[in-house]
Every structure is written in structure tokens, then in C-alpha cells.
N, C-alpha and C positions, 0 to 999 in steps of 0.2 A: 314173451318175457320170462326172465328165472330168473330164482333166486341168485342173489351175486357178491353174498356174505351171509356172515353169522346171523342168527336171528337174536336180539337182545326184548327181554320183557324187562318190564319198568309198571310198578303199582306202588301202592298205597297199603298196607293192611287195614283191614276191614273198611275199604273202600272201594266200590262196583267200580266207579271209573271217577277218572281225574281231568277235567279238560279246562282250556282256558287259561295255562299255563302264561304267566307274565312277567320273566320275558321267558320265550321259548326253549325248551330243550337242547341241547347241543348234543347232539348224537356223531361219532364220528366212526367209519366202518371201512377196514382195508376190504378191497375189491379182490375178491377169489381169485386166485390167478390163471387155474384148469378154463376158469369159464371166459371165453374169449367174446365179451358183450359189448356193449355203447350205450348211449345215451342212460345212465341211470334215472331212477324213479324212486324218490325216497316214501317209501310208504309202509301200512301195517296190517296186519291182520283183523280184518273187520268180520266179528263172529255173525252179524244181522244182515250181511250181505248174501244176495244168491238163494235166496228163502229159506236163509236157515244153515246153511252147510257153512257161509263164509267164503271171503272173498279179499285179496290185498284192496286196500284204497291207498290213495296219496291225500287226501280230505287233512288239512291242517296240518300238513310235512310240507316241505320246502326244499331243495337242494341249497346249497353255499350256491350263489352266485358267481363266481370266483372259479369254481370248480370247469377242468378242461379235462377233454380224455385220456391226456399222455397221464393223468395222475391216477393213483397206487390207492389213494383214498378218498372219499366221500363221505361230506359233512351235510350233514341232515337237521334242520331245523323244526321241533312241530312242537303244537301247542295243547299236547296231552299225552297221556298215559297210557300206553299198551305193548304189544308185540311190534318191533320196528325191524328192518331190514330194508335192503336195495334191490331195484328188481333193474335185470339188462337186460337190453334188447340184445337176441342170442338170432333172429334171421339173417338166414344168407343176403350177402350184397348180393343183387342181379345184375350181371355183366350184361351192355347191351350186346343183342344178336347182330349178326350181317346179314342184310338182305341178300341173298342170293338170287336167281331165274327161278329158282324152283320155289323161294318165301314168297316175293311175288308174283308167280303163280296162284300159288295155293291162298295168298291173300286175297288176289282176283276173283277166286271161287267163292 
């Protein structure tokens, strides 16, 4: 997974955090175009994750339902306050292989 747009923060001043939002945030994020991804993950920077160093979560994000890949942007739903962003799946499709005598062979082995 990578980042697959801007990263946007949203707080409160003198507020630790905000959650619980009713109704949800509307976040909406054009999708990098360098970055050639799929399946987005609307999620945020979660500082207590990973012991401490931090970790993206999706916890209380949502995608738009709605949302297909041919689309430019992605609409992010969540129900608090922090650093948001999209994260794409950036792995190679695996073409399947051909068997050959010599794949199954060495399968044989």
C-alpha cells in the first residue's frame, strides 16, 4: 500500500482529539496520478500504533460506496479528527505462468 494523495489534517484547537463525529466527515481526495494503484483504503495516521512510531489505520473511515476505479477521486467518510489520506494497493498483477515439461518437472521434484 502507498500513499495515493495529499495527506489532509483536521483538529480542534486545544483539543487532543475529536471523535464520534455525527454525521461523518466528508473528505474528498483526487487520486495521484504518477501512482498507478487500486482498491483504495480511506484511512489515517494512527500516532499509538506499531509501539509508538505509528501506523495508517482505516478504524472509523469508510470509502463512498459508490466509488469504482475508472474514478479521478475518492470520497472518504470518518467519524473523527486527524491526519487523512488514501492508501492504494501499488502490487504487481501476477500473470499466470505456463506449464511447460520442464515446470512440471521441477514441480514433480
Amino acid at each position: 500500500m502507498e500513499v495515493g494523495g495529499i495527506i489532509i489534517s483536521a483538529s480542534v484547537v486545544g483539543s487532543n482529539s475529536v471523535e464520534g463525529i455525527d454525521p461523518r466527515l466528508n473528505i474528498t481526495f483526487l487520486k495521484n496520478p504518477i501512482i498507478n494503484g487500486s482498491d483504495p483504503q480511506c484511512s489515517f495516521w494512527n500516532p499509538r500504533l506499531d509501539n509508538g512510531y505509528g501506523d495508517w489505520s482505516s478504524e472509523g473511515c469508510e470509502i463512498d460506496e459508490t466509488y469504482n476505479d475508472s474514478q479521478d477521486v475518492v470520497t472518504c467518510f470518518c467519524n473523527h479528527l486527524t491526519s487523512f489520506s488514501i492508501l492504494l494497493d501499488v502490487s504487481p498483477e501476477i500473470e499466470p505462468t505456463e506449464e511447460t515439461p520442464s515446470a512440471i518437472v521441477l514441480e514433480a521434484v
